[in-house]
C-alpha positions in Angstrom: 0.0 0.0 0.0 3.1 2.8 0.6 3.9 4.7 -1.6 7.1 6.9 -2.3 5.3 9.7 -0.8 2.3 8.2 1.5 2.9 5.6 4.4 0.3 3.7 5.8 0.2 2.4 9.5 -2.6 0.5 10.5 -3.5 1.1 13.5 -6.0 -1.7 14.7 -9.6 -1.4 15.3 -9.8 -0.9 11.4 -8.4 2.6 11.4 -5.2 3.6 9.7 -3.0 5.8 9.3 -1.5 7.5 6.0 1.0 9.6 6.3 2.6 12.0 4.0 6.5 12.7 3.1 6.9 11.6 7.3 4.8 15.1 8.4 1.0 14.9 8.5 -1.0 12.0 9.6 -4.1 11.7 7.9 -6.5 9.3 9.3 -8.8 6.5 7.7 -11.7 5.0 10.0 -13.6 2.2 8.6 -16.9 1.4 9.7 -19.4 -1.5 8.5 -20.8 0.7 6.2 -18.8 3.9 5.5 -15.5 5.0 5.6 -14.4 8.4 6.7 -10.8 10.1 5.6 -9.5 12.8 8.6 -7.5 15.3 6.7 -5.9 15.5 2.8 -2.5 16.4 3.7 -0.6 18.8 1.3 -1.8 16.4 -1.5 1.3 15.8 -3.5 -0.2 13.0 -4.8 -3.7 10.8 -5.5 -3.8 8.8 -2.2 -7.4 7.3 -3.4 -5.7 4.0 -4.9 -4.3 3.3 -1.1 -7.4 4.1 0.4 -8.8 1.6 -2.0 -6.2 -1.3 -1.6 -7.6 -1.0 2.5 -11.4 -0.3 1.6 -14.4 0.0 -1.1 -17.0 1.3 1.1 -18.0 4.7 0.3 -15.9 7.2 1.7 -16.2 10.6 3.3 -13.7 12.9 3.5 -13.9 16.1 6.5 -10.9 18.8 6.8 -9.1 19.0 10.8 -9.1 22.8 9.5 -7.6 24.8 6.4 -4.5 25.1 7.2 -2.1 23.8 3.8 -0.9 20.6 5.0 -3.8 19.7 6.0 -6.3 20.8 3.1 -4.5 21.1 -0.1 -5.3 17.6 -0.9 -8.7 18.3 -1.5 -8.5 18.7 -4.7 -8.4 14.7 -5.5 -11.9 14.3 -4.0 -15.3 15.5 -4.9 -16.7 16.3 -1.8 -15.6 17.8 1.5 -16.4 18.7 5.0 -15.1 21.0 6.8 -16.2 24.1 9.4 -17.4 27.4 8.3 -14.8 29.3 9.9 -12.1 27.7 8.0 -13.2 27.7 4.6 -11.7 31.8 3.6 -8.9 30.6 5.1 -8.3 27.0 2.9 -9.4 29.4 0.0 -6.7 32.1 0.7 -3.8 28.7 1.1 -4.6 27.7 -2.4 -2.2 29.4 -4.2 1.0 28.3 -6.0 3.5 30.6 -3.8 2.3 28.4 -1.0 2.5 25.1 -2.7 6.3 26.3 -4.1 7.0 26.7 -0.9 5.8 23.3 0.7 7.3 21.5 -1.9 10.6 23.0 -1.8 10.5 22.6 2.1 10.0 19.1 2.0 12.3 18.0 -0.6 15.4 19.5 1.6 13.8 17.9 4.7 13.7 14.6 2.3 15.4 14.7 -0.5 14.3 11.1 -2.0 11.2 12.8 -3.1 12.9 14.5 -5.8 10.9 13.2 -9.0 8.0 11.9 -6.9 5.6 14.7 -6.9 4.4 16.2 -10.3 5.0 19.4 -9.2 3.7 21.2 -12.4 0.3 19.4 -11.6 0.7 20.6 -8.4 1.1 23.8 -9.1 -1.7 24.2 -11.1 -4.1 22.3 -9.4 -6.8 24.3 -6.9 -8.9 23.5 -4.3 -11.8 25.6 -4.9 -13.8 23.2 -7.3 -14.6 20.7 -4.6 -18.0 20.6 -3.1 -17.8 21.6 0.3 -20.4 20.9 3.2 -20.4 22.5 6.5 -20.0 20.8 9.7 -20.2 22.0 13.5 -19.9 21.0 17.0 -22.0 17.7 17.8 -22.5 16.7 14.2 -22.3 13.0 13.9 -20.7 10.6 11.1 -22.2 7.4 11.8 -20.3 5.1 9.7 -22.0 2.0 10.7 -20.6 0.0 14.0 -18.4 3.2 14.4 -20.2 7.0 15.3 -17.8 9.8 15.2 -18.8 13.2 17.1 -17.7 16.6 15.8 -15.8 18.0 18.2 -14.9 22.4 17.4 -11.3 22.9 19.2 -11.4 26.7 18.1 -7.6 28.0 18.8 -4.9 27.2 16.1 -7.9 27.9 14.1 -11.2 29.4 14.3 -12.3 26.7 12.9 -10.4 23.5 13.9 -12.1 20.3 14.9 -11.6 16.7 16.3 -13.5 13.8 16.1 -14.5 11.4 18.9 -15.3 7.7 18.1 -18.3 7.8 20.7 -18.1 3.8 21.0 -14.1 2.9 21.2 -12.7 6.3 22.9 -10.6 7.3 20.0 -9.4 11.2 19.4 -8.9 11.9 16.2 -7.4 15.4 17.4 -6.0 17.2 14.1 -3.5 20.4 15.3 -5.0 20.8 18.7 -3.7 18.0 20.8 -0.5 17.1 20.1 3.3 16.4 21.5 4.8 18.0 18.3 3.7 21.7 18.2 0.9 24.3 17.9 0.9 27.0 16.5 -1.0 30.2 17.7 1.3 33.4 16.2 -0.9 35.1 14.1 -3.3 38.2 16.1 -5.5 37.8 12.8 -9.2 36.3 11.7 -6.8 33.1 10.9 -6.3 32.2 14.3 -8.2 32.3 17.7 -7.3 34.0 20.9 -5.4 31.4 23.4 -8.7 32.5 25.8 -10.9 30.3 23.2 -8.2 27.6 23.1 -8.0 27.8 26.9 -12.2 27.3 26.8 -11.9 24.4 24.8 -9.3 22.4 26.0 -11.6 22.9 29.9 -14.7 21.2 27.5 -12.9 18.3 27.0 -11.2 17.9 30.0 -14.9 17.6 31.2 -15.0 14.5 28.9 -11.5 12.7 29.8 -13.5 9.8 31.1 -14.5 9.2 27.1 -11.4 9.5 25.5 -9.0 6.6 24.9 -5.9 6.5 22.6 -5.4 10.2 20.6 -4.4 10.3 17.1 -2.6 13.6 16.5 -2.2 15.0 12.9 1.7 15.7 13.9 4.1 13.8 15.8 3.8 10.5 18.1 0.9 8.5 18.2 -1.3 7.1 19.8 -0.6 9.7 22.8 -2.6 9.8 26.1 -5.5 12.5 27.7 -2.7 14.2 29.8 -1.9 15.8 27.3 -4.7 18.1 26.9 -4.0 18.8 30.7 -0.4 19.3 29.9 -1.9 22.3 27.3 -4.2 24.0 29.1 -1.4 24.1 32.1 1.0 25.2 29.3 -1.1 28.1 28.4 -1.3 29.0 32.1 2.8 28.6 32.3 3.3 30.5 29.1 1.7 33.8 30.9 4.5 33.7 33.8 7.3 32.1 32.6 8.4 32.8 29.1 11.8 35.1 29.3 14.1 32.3 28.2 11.7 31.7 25.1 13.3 31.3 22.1 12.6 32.2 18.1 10.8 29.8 15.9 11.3 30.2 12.3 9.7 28.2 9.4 9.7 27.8 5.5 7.8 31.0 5.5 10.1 32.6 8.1 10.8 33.7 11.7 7.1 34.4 12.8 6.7 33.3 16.7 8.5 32.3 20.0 8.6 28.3 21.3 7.2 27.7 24.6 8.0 24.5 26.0 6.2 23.0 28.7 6.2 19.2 30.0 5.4 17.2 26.7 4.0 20.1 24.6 5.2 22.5 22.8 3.5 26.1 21.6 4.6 28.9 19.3 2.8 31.5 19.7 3.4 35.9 18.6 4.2 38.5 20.9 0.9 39.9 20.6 -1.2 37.2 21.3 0.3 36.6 24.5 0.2 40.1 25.4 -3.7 39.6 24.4 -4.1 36.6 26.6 -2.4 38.2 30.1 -4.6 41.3 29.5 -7.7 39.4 29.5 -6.6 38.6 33.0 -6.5 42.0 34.6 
């Protein structure tokens, strides 16, 4: 089933896991009667024949949120779901600069894609002609044997979301819980204040009791539910203790400061933090 570009992990309880040039984990749950694809990845290439080798049921396909490396893939599938509050902002990703960028990125963190990726398809390729379908918080995608609740994790994004598989306990978490990093460095409509990140992490801390194994979009998995604790307490940290934090820069340049706290780590702008302690006094 791998492909040069795509991995796939299963992951038992007939979910897997594809992931794409060793960055984003995009999720496949398989129920008794549907299937449901977690996230597109960048889309550097037609992951549809793997998802076929593991399944023929029919498949739907929902968006974590819009960021690039999460969304761009779109384009290979008809239809889409994804929140309302991320859709300007997939719209505004889809554009070549960005894509140059990605693929440039990942081809000098792994050079053995060179040739791989049909980068002039790429290129030219555009997410706008899918047919998208809102979701929200407490939607439902019963996939037969398996029910998976919309969870909105509003924070890296307005408009992030998980997904909860009601009966087994799994997280299917996106950007929002994760050991690797979140970003929250941009005091724009792209990305929420840390006070509605802060709200939503206390949510589903409420719910620890039904969550199992979570499956991250970024780094290790299957990781455990202290690490939403270890988030929200990192947001709390972050507010007193952040002197000796350091510069993060990406492809797209130096654009936030690394907080580490515990297990987790959060880059995050001057401004937003400012924003956050303010909200305090």
């Amino acid at each position: 089933m791998d492909s040069v570009i795509n991995k796939v992990y299963e992951l038992g309880n007939n979910n897997y896991c594809i992931r794409e040039a060793d960055s984003t984990s995009c999720y496949l749950i398989v129920g008794e009667k549907k299937a449901l694809l977690f996230d597109t990845a960048y889309g550097y290439e037609d992951i549809n024949p793997i998802i076929r080798e593991i399944t023929d049921l029919p498949l739907i396909v929902v968006d974590s949120h819009g960021d690039p490396d999460h969304a761009l893939g779109n384009y290979w599938f008809d239809e889409v779901y994804i929140h309302e509050l991320d859709l300007g902002k997939l719209f505004r990703n889809d554009n070549p600069d960005i894509k140059r960028k990605a693929i440039d990125y990942r081809l000098q963190k792994l050079p053995e894609l060179k040739g791989a990726i049909d980068e002039e398809t790429y290129l030219a390729s555009t997410i706008k002609n899918v047919d998208y379908h809102f979701i929200q918080a407490g939607d439902v995608f019963d996939l037969g044997g398996k029910s998976l609740e919309v969870i909105h994790m509003p924070g890296h994004s307005y408009g992030c979301i998980a997904l909860l598989d009601q009966k087994n306990g799994d997280l299917f978490s996106g950007d929002m819980i994760t050991k690797h990093n979140i970003w929250y460095f941009l005091p724009n409509d792209e990305q929420a204040p840390f006070s509605l990140a802060a709200a939503a992490y206390d949510k589903l801390l409420k719910r620890k009791e039904e969550i199992g194994n979570i499956y991250p979009a970024h780094g290790p998995a299957p990781i455990q539910s202290e690490v939403i604790e270890q988030l929200r307490e990192a947001l709390e940290d972050m507010k007193v203790n952040n002197q000796d934090d350091v510069l993060f820069e990406s492809f797209i340049g130096p654009n936030g400061y690394k907080h580490y706290y515990k297990d987790t780590l959060i880059i995050y702008s001057k401004e937003r933090l400012e924003e956050f302690i303010k909200e305090d006094k």
